[in-house]
C-alpha positions as a LaTeX table, in Angstrom:
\begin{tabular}{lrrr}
\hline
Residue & $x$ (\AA) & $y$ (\AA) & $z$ (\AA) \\
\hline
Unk1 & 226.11 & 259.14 & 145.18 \\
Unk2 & 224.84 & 255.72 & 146.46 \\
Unk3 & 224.96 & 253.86 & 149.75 \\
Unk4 & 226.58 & 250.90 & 149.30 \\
Unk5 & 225.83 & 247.20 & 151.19 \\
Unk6 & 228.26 & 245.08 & 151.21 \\
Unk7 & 228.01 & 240.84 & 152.21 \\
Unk8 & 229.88 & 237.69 & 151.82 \\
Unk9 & 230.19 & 234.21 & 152.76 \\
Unk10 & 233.23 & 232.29 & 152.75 \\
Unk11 & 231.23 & 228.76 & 151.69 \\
Unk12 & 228.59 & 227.26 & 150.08 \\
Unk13 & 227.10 & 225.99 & 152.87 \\
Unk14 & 226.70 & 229.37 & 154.40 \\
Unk15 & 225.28 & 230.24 & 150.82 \\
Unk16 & 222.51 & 226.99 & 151.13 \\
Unk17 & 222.13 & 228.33 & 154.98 \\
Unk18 & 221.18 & 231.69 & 153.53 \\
Unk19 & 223.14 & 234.09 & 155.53 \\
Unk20 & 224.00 & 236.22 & 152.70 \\
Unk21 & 219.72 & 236.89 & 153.12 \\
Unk22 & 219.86 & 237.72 & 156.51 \\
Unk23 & 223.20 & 240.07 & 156.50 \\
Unk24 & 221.78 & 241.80 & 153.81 \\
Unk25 & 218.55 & 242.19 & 156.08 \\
Unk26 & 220.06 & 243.73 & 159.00 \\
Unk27 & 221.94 & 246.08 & 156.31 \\
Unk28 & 219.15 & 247.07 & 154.76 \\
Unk29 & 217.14 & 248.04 & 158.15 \\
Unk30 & 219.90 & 249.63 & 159.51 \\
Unk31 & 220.08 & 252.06 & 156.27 \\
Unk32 & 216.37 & 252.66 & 156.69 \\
Unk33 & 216.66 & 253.91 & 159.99 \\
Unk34 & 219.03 & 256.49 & 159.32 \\
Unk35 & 217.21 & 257.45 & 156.22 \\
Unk36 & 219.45 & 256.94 & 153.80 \\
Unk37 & 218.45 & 256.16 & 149.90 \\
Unk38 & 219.84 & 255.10 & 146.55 \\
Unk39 & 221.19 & 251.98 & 147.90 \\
Unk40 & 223.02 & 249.48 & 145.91 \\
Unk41 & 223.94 & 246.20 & 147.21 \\
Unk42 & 227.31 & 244.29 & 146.50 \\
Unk43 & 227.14 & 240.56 & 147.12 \\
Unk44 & 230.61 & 237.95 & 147.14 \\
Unk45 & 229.52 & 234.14 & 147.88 \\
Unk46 & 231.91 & 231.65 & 148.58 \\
Unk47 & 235.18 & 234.03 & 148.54 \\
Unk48 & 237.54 & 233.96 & 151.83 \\
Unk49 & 238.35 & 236.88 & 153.41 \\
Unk50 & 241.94 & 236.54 & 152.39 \\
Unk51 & 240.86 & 237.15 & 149.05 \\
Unk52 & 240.64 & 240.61 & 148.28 \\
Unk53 & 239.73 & 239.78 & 144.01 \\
Unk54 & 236.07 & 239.31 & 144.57 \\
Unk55 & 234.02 & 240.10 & 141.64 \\
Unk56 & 231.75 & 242.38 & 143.60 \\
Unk57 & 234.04 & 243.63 & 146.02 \\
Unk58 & 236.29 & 245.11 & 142.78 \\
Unk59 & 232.71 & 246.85 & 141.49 \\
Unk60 & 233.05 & 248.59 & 144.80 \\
Unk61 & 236.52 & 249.82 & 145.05 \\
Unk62 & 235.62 & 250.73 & 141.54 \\
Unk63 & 232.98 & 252.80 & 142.41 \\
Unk64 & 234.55 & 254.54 & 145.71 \\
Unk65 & 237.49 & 255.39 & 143.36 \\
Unk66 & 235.83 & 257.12 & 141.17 \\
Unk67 & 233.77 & 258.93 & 144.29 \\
Unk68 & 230.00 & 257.48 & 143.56 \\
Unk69 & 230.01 & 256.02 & 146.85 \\
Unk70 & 229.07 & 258.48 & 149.98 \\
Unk71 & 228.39 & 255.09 & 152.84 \\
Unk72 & 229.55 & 251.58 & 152.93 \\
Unk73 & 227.53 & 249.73 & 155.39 \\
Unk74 & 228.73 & 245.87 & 156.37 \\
Unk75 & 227.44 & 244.01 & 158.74 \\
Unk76 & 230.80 & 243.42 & 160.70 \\
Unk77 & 234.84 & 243.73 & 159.70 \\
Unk78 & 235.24 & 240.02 & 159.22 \\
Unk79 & 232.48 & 240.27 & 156.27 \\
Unk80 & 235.18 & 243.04 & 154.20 \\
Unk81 & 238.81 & 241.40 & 155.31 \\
Unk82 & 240.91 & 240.51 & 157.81 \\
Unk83 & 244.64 & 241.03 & 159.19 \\
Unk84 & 246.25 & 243.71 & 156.96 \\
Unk85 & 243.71 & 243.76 & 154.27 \\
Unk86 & 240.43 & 245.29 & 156.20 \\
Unk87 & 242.82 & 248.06 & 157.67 \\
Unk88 & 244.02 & 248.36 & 153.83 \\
Unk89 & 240.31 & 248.96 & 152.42 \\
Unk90 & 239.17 & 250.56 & 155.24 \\
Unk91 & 241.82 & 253.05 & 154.98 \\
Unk92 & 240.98 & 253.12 & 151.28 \\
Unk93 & 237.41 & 253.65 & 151.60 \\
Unk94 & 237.51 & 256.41 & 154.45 \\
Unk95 & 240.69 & 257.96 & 152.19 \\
Unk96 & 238.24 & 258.57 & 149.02 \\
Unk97 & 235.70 & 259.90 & 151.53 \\
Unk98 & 233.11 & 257.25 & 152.19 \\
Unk99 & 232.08 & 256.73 & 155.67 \\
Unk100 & 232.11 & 253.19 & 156.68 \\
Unk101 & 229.79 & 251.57 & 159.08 \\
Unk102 & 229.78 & 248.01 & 160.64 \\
Unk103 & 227.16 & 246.97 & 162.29 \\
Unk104 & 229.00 & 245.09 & 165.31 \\
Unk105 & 232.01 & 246.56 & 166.26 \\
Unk106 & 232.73 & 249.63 & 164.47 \\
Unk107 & 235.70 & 251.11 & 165.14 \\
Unk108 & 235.44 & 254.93 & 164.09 \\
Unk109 & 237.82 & 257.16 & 163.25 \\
Unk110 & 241.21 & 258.63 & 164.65 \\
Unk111 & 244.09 & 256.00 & 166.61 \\
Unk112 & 241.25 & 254.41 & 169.19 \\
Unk113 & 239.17 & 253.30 & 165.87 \\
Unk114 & 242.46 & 252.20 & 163.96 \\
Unk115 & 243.74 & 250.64 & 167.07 \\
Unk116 & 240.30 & 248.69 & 167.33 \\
Unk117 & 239.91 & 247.58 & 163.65 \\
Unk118 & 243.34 & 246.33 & 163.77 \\
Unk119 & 242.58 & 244.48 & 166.80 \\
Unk120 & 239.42 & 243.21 & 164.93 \\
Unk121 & 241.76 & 242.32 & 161.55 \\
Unk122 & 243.97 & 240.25 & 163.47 \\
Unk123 & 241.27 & 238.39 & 165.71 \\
Unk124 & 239.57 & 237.24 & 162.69 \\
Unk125 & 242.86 & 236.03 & 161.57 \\
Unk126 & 243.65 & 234.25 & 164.62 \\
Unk127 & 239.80 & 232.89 & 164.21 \\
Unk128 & 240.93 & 231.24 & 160.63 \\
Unk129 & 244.09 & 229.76 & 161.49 \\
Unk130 & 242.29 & 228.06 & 164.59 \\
Unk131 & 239.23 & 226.61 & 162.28 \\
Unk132 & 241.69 & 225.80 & 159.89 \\
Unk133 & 243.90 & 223.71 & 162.31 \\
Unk134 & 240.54 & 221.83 & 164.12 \\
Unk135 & 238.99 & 220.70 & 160.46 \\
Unk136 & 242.77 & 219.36 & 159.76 \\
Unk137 & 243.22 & 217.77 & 162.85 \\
Unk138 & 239.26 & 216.17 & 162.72 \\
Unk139 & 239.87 & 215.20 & 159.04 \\
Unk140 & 243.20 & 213.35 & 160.02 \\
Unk141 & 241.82 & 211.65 & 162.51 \\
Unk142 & 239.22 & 210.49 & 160.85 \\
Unk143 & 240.73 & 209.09 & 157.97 \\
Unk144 & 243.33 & 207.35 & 160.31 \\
Unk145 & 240.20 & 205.71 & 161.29 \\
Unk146 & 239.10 & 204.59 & 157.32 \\
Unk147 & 236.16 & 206.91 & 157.07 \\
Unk148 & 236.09 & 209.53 & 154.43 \\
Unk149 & 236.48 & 212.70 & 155.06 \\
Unk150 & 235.26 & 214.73 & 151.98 \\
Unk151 & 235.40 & 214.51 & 148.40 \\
Unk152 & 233.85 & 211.94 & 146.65 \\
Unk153 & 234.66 & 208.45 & 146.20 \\
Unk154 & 236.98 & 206.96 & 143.86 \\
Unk155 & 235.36 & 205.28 & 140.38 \\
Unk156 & 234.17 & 201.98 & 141.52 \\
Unk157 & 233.52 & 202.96 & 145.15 \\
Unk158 & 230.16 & 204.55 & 146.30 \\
Unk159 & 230.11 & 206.13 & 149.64 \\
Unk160 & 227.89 & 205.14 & 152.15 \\
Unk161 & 226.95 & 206.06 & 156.09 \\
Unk162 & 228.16 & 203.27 & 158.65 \\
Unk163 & 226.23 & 202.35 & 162.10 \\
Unk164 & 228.07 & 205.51 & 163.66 \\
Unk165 & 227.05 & 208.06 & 160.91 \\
Unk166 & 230.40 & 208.43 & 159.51 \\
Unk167 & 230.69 & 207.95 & 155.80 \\
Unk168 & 233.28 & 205.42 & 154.57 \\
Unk169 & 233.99 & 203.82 & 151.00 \\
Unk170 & 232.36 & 200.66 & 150.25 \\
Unk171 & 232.92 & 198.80 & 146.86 \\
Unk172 & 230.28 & 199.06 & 144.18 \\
Unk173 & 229.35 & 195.98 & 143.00 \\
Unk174 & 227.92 & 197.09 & 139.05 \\
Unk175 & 231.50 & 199.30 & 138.89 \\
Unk176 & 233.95 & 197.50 & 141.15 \\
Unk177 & 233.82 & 194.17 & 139.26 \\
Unk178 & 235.79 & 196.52 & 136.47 \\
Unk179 & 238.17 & 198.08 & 138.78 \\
Unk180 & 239.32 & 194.87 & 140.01 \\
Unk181 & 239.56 & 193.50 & 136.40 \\
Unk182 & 241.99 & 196.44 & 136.19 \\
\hline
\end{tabular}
């Protein structure tokens, strides 16, 4: 049987920020002090929460299914799932047996801990739609005001910072002299 640690990131900028390191750090020393062994660590960069097809995230499920997993430790719910999927692999995880442990909020078992983690599932949720909503509503604005707002520029364009330190799309001289022949 192994213990299992399990971390994600939902972008690649968390990846460059290294937060993957330091979840996996505060997994690690929690499994030390409760002196558990064998552990195996399961690792998903740049996957949403949403998404339950993870490559390492399927490894696990494979592994609890076929009962070589005794403890999954996670640093907290919104690193497994959210909404209706964390209750769905929590309740899959604790069904084949494992015990589950988050570091922040863990909810435990019987109706308090279910009523928790669903609390927790739908928070995160909430959480995501509001992020989602203030990058559209920044990006929109933005672009109503000519600046770029992510991507790269179109052939024949470079992009380039202005005096306020927004990017916007400036014409490049060696490539645009083509585009405008076009």
């Amino acid at each position: 049987m192994i213990t299992a640690l399990y971390a994600r990131v939902s972008s690649g900028r968390q990846e460059k920020e290294d937060t993957i390191q330091s979840q996996l750090a505060q997994l690690r020393e929690r499994v030390k002090a409760d002196g558990l062994t064998g552990c195996q660590e399961f690792v998903d960069q740049a996957y949403s929460r949403e998404n339950l097809v993870r490559p390492d995230l399927e490894r696990l499920r494979d592994l609890v299914r076929d009962g070589r997993v005794s403890h999954i430790y996670i640093q907290n719910p919104d690193r497994l799932a959210s909404g209706p999927y964390l209750i769905i692999l929590v309740g899959e995880f604790r069904e084949a047996g494992v015990e589950v442990i988050f570091l922040i909020g863990d909810s435990g078992p019987g109706a308090d801990g279910e009523l928790h983690l669903s609390m927790q599932g739908a928070i995160g949720r909430y959480e995501r739609a509001r992020t989602t909503e203030r990058t559209r509503r920044g990006a929109r604005y933005w672009a109503e005001q000519g600046k770029i707002v992510g991507g790269q520029a179109p052939y024949g364009s470079r992009v380039e910072k202005g005096p306020d330190k927004r990017t916007r799309q400036v014409l490049d001289a060696d490539k645009g002299a083509g585009v405008r022949q076009m």
